[in-house]
VOPAGU-2260 file (C-alpha; in pm, 1 decimal, decimal comma):
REM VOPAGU-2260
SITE   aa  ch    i         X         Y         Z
SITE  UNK   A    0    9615,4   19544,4    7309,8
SITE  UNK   A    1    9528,7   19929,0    7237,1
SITE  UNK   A    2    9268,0   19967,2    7011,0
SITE  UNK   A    3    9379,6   19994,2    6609,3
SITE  UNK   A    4    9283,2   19992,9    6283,7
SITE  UNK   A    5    9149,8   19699,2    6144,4
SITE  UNK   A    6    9194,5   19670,4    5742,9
SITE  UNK   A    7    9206,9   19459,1    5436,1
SITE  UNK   A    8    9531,1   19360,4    5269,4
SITE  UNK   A    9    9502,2   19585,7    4983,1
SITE  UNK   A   10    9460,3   19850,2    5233,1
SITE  UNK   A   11    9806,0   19745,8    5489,8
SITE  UNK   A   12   10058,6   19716,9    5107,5
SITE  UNK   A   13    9874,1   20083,1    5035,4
SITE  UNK   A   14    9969,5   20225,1    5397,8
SITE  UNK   A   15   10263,6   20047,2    5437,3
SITE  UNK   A   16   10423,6   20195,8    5133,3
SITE  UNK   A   17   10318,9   20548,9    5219,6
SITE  UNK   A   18   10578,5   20497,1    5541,4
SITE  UNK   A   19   10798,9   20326,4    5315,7
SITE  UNK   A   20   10833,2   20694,9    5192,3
SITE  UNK   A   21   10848,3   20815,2    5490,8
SITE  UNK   A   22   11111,6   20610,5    5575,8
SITE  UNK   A   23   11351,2   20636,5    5303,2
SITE  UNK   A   24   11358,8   21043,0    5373,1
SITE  UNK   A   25   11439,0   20901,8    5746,7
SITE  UNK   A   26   11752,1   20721,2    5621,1
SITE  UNK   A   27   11893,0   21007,6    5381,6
SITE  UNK   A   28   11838,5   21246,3    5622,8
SITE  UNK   A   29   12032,4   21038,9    5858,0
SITE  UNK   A   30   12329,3   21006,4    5616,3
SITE  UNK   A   31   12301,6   21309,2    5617,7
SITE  UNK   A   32   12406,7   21367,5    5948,1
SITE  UNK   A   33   12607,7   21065,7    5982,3
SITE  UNK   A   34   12856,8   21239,1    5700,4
SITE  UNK   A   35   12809,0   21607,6    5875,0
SITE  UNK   A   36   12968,9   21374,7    6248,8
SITE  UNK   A   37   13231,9   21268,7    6067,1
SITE  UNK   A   38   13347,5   21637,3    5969,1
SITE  UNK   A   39   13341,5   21738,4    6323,0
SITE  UNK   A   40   13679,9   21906,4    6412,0
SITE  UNK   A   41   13901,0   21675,6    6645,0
SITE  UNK   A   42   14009,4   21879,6    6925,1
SITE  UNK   A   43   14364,7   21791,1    7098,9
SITE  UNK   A   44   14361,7   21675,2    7492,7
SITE  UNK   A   45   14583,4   21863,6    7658,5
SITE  UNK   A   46   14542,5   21763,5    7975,2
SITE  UNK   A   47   14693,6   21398,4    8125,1
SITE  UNK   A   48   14370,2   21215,0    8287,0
SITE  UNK   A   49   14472,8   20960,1    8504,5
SITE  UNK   A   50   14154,7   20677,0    8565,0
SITE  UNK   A   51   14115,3   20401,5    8827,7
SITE  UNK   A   52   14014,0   20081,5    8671,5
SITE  UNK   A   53   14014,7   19671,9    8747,0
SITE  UNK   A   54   14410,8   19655,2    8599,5
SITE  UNK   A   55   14476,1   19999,6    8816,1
SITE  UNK   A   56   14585,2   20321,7    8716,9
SITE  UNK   A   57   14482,8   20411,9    8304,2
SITE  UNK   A   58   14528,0   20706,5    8119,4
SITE  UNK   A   59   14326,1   20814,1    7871,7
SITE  UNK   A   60   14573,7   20739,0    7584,6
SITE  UNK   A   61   14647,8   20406,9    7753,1
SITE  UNK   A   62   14300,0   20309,6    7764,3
SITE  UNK   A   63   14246,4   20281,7    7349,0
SITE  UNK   A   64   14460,0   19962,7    7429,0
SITE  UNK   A   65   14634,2   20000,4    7075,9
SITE  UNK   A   66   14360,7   20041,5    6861,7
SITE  UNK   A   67   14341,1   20407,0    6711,7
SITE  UNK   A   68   13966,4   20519,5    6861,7
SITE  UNK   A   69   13765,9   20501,0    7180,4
SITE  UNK   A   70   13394,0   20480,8    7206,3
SITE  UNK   A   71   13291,9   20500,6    7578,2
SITE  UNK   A   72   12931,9   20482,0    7709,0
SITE  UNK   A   73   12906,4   20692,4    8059,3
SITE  UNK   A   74   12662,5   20501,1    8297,2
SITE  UNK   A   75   12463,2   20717,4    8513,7
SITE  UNK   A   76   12697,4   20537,3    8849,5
SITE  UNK   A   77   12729,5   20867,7    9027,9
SITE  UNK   A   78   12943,5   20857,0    9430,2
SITE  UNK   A   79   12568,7   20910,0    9587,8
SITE  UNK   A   80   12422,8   20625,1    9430,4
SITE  UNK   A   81   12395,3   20377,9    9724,4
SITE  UNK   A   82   12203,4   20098,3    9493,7
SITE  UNK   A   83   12393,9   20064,6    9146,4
SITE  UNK   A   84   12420,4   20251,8    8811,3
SITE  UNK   A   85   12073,1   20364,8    8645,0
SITE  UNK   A   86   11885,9   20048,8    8515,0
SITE  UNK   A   87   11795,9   20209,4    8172,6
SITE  UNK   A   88   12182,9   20274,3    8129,4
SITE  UNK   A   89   12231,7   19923,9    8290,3
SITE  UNK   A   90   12015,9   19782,7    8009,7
SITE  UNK   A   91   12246,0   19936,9    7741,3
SITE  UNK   A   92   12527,6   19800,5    7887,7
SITE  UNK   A   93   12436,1   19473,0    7873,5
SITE  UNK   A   94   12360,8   19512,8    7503,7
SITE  UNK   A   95   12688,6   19678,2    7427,0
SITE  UNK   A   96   12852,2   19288,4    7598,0
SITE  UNK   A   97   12784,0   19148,4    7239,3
SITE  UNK   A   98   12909,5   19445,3    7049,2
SITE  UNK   A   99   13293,0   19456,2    7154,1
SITE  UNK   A  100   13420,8   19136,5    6968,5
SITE  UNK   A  101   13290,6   19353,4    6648,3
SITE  UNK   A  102   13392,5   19685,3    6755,6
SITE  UNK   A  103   13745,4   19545,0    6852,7
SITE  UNK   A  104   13815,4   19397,7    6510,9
SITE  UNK   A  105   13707,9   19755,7    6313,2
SITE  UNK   A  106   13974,8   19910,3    6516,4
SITE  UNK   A  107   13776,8   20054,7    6814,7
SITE  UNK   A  108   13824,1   19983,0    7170,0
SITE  UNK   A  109   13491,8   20026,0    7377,7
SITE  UNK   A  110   13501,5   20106,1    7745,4
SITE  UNK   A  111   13244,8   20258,5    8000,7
SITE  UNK   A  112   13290,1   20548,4    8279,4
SITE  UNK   A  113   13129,4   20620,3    8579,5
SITE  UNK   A  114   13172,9   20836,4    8836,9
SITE  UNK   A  115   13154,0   20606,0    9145,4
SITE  UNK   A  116   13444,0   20483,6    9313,3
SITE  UNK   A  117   13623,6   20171,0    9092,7
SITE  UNK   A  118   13539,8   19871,0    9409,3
SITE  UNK   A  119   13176,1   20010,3    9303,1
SITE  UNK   A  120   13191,5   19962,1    8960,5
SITE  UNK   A  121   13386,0   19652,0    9002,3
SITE  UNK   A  122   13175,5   19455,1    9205,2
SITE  UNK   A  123   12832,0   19615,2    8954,3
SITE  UNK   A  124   13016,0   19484,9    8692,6
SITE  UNK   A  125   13065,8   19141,9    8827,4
SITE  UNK   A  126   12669,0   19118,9    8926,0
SITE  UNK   A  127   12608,6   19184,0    8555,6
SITE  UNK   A  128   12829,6   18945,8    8433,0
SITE  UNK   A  129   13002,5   19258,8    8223,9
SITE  UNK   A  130   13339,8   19217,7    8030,0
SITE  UNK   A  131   13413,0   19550,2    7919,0
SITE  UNK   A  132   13656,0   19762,5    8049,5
SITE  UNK   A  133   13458,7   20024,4    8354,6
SITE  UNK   A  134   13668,8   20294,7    8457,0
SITE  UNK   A  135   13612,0   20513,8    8719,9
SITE  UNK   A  136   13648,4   20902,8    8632,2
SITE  UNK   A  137   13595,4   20968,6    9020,0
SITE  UNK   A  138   13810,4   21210,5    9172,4
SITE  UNK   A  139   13902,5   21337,8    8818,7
SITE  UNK   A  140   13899,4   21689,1    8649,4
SITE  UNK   A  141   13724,1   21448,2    8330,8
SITE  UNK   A  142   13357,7   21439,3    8372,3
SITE  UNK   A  143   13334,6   21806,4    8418,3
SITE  UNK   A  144   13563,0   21925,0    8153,5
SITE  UNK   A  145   13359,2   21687,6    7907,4
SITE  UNK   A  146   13018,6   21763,8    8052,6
SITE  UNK   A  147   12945,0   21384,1    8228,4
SITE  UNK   A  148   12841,9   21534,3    8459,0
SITE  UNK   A  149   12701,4   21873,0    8616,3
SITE  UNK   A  150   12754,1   22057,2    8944,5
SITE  UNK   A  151   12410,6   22094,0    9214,9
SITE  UNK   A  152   12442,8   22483,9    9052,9
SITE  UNK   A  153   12457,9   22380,2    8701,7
SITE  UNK   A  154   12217,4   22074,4    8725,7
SITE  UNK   A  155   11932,5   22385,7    8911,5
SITE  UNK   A  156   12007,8   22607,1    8645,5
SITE  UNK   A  157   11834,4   22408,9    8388,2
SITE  UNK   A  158   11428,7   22416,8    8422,2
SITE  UNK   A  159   11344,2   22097,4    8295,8
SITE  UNK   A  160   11550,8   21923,9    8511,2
SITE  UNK   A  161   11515,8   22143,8    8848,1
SITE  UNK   A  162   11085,9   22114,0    8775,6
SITE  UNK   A  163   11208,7   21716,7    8767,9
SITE  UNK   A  164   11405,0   21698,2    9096,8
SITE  UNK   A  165   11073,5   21924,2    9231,9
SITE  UNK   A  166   10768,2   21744,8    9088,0
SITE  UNK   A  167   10890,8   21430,5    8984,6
SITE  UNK   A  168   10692,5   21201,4    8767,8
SITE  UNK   A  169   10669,8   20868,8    8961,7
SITE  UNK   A  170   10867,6   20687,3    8727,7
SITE  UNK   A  171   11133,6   20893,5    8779,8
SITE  UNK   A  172   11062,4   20914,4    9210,0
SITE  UNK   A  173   11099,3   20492,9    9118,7
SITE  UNK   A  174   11394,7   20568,4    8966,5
SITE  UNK   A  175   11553,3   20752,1    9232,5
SITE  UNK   A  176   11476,7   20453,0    9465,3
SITE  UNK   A  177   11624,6   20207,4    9248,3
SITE  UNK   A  178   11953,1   20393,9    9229,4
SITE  UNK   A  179   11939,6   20483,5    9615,9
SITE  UNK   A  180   11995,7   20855,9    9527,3
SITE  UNK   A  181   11824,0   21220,1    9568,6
SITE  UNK   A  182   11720,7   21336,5    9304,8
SITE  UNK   A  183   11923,3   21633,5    9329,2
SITE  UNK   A  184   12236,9   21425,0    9306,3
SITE  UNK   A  185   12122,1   21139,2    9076,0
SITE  UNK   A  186   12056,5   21389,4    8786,0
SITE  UNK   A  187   12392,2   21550,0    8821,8
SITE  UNK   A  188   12478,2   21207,8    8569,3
SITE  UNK   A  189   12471,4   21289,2    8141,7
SITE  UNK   A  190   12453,7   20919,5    7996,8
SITE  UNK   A  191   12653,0   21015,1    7702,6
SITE  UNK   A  192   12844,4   20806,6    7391,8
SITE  UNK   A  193   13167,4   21018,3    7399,9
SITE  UNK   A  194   13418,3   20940,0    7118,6
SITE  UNK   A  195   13823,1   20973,1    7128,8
SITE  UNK   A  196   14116,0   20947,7    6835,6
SITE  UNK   A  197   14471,4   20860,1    6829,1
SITE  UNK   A  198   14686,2   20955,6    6573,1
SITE  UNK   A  199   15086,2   20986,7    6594,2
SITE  UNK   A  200   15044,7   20973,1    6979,4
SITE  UNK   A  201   14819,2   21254,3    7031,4
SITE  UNK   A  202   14458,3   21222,4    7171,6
SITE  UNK   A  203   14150,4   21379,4    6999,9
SITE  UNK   A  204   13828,9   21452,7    7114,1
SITE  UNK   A  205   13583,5   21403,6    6794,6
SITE  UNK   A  206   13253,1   21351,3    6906,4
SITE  UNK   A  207   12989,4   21377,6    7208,8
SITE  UNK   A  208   12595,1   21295,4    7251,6
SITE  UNK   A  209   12347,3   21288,0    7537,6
SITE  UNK   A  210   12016,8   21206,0    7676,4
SITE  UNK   A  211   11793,0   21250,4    7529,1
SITE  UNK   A  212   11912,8   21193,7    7213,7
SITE  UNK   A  213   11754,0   20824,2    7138,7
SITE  UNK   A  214   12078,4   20729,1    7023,4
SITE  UNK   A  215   12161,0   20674,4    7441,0
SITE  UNK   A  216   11865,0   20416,3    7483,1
SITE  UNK   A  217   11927,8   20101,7    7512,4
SITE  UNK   A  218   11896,6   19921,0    7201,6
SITE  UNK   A  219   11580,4   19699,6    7274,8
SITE  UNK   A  220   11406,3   20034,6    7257,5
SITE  UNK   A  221   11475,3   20040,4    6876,4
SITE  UNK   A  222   11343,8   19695,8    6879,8
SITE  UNK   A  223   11048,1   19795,2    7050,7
SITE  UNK   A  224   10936,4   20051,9    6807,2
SITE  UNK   A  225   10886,5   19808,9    6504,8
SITE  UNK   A  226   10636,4   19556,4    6749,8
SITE  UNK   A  227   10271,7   19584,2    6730,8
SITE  UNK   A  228   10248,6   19819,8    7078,3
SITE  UNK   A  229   10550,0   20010,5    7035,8
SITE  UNK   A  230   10714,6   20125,1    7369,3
SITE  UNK   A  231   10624,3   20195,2    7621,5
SITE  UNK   A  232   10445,2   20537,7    7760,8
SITE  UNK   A  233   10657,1   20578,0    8058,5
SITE  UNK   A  234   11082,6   20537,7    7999,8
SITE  UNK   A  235   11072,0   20305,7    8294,4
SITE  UNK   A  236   11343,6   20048,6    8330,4
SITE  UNK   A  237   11456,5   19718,6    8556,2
SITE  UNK   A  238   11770,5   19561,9    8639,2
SITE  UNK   A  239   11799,2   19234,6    8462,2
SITE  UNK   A  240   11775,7   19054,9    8784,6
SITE  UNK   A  241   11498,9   19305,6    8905,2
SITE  UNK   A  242   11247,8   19219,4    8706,1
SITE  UNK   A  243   10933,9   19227,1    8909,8
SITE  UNK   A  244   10806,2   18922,1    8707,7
């Protein structure tokens, strides 16, 4: 264990409702922000995307699956991955399993993208014992026009992540190995939440955030933050059957 302070009780009640404080700013600021996401603008889409998934052939309209919104989580599965998805994203999906049955009955369908081909993300999803719907967006105009992903140009035109693919942490030259990747193509992923409408048969974007917004971590990280250690120093991840112990 790290080395903490060590205190009377008197002193932990006297600390502990200092963060109180601290924390109830947290959560107004945060309604904050939840109200100022739900006046986004919805924007129409105009354009017919077509998917591959485990039934075949989707659009995007056909993939709310008569509810009236779409949440999908995009796994960092790009076509150069020769291992399987990113294990921090693989995490999150396998916390997301539980969620549908509650999502589905307040009227929101939840599905995941990638961008490798749909026998890939078939036979991933079958090693970790997913449900969800995993639809391919490969071949498709959709992970560009929504930012999912990002050309070799665009992904060297940003410093932090060209120093990255140069000098990478080892974590991250770990993570590369795990996903069977270069660098240089397994950033080109955003692991994004990306959110869709449907009203009176038209489909509306409302509502897009990335990495690193903590938001896109898997939700044992927010666990993780009220233990005694906290997380972790480095963001590294395993597979659930990769564990090394």
């Amino acid at each position: 264990m790290p080395e903490h302070t060590i205190g009377t009780r008197e002193e932990w009640q006297k600390a502990r409702e200092e963060l109180a404080g601290l924390e109830a700013e947290h959560a107004e600021l945060t309604q904050k922000v939840t109200e100022r996401r739900k006046q986004l603008p919805w924007v129409p889409v105009e354009k017919e995307y077509v998917f591959e998934t485990q039934d075949g052939k989707r659009t995007l309209a056909e993939l709310f699956d008569g509810r009236s919104q779409l949440l999908a989580y995009n796994i960092m599965f790009g076509p150069d991955y020769e291992k399987g998805a990113c294990p921090g994203c693989t995490n999150l999906g396998d916390e997301l399993e539980g969620t549908r049955v509650h999502l589905n009955h307040n009227d929101v369908t939840l599905v995941c993208f990638s961008r490798a081909p749909i026998d890939r993300l078939n036979a991933y999803k079958e090693r970790m014992g997913w449900s969800f719907p995993y639809v391919s967006t490969y071949d498709t105009d959709f992970p560009w026009d929504f930012q999912l992903a990002m050309t070799p140009e665009q992904a060297q035109s940003i410093p932090e992540v060209a120093s990255m693919i140069e000098s990478p942490p080892e974590w991250l030259a770990e993570w590369g190995r795990q996903v069977g990747a270069k660098l240089e193509d397994g950033l080109r992923e955003a692991p994004s939440f990306i959110a869709f409408a449907r009203d009176n048969g038209t489909v509306y974007h409302t509502y897009t955030v990335q990495a690193p917004d903590p938001f896109v971590a898997p939700y044992h990280s927010f666990l993780m933050q009220r233990t005694p250690k906290g997380e972790p120093a480095e963001p590294r991840a395993w597979r659930k059957d990769e564990y090394p112990d």
